[in-house]
N, C-alpha and C positions, 0 to 999 in steps of 0.2 A: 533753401528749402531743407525741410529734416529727412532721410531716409527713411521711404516707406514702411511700416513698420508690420511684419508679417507674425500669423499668429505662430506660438513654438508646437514645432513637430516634433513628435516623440517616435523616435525606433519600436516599428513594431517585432513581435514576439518572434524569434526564431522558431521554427516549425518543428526543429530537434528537439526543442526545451520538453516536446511531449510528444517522443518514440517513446513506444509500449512493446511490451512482449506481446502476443498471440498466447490468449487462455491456455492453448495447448503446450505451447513451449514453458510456460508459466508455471502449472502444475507438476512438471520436470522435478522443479526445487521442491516439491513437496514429497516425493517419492527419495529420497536422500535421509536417511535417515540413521545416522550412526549408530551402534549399540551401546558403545561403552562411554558411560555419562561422565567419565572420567579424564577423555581425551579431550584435547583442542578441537580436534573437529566435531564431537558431537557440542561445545556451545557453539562452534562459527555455524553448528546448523538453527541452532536458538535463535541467532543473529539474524541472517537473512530468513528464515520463515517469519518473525515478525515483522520484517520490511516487506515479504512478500504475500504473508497471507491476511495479515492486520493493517494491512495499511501504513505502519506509523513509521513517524518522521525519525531518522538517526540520533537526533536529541533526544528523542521522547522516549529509544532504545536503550539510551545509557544513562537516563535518571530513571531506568525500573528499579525497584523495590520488590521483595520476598511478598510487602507489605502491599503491596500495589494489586495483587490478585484477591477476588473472595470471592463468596458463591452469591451468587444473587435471583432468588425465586427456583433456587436448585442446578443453576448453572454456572459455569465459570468467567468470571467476566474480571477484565484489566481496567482498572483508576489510578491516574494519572494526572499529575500539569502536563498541558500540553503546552503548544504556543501561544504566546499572548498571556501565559500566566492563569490557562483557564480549564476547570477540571471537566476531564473526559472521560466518559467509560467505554470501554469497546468487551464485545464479547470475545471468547477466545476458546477455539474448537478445542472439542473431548482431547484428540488426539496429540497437540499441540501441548493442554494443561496438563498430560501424563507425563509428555519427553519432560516438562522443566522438574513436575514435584519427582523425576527419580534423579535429574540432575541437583535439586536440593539436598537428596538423599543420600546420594556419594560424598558431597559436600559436608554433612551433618551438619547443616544449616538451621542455627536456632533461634538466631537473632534475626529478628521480621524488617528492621530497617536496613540491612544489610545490601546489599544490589543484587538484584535475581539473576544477573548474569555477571559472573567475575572474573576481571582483567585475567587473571591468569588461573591456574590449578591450584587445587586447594592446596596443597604443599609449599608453593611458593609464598614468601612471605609478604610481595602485594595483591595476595589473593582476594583481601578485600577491600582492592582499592575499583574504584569504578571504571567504568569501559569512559573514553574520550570519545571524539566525532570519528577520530583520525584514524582509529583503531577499528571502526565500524566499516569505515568508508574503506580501508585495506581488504578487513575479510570479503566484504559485498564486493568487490571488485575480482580478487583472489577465486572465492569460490563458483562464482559467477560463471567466470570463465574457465573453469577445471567442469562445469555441469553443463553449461550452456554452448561452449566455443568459444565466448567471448566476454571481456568484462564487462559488467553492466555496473551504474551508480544505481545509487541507495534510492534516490529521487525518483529515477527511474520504474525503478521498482515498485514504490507508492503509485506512480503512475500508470502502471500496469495492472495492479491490483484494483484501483477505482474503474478503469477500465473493462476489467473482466465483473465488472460487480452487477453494474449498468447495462453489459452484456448482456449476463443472467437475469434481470428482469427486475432489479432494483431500481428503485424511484431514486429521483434527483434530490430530496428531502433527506431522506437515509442513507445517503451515500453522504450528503452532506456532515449532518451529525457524525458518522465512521469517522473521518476525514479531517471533524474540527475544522471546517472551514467556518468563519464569521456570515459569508456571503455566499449567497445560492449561487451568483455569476461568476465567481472562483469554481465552484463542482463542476458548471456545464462548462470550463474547457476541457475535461475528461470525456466530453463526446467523440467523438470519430465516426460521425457517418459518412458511408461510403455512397459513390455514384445509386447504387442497387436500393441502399435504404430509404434515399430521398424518390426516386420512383415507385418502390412499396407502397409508401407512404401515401402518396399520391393516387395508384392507383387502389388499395383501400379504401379509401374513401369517397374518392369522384371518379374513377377509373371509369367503371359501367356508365354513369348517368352522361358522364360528356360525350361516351361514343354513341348514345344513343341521338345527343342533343344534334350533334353534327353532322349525322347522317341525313343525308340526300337519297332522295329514292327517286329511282332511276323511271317513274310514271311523273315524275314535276316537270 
């Protein structure tokens, strides 16, 4: 006889793959903000606030372009390949498109294809060569843990930011879009409801009618 032939199991998803920051702890890196658009630290702040406030992937960090920013409807918004080869735009707060046009500005940055964050200072002479994964994935880890306690990955980070977004009241459609996911069942693993939320939930919306359904009075 042939051996039984069983269907293939697949290893399900490590529960680690999607630890998040706490909105509060999150906001931390937002508060970090160098002065001098000249030093290493004010881009490695360029770095991670766009893995922490935009969502976007460490590739999609180091194919930005000068060119990649423009106003759209009077506001500032980031276009981009993303993954899969597919154009994305994400908006990108007031505060955010200030710190990069005065880091352009120290730069005297006038070439529009140029990388809008560069490998090193303007003086050095691979000044305008592009950031790698490798070089992203050091700073996010480095600063991470000099603001945080602890290193955190880049991925992380996106995951924390969809996290905090869904929090505040965004729909699973627009987080999607953010995100460049292809599929809406990709966004909804950025949920995290806790024990509380699922009885919220519940008691919202049938909470009153079932206790009144079940109740026995004490004249039957």
């Amino acid at each position: 006889m042939f051996p039984q032939r069983f269907p293939q199991r697949f290893p399900q998803r490590s529960h680690r793959l999607f630890h998040t920051i706490p909105p509060d702890r999150l906001r931390l890196l937002f508060t970090w903000q160098p002065t001098d658009p000249g030093s290493l630290e004010y881009r490695d702040s360029l770095i991670v606030h766009c893995l922490a406030a935009l969502g976007l992937r460490r590739a999609e960090v180091a194919g930005l372009r000068a060119s990649s920013f423009e106003l759209q409807a009077g506001n500032p918004w980031i276009s981009f390949i993303g993954k899969g080869y597919r154009v994305r735009s994400v908006p990108i707060p007031d505060w955010l498109m200030s710190r990069f046009s005065a880091y352009w500005g120290q730069m005297h940055l006038s070439d529009r294809d140029l990388p809008a964050i560069r490998r090193c200072r303007h003086t050095d002479s691979r000044a305008g060569l592009p950031l790698c994964v490798s070089t992203i994935d050091m700073v996010c880890k480095k600063r991470t843990a000099q603001l945080l306690g602890h290193p955190v990955r880049c991925h992380v980070l996106r995951h924390s930011c969809a996290t905090a977004w869904i929090k505040g009241g965004a729909d699973l459609r627009t987080v999607q879009l953010l995100l460049g996911h292809r599929s809406l069942s990709t966004t909804a693993c950025y949920l995290h409801p806790g024990p509380q939320a699922l009885v919220s939930a519940i008691d919202q919306l049938a909470g009153a009618p079932t206790a009144l359904l079940f109740h026995i009075s004490s004249s039957a």
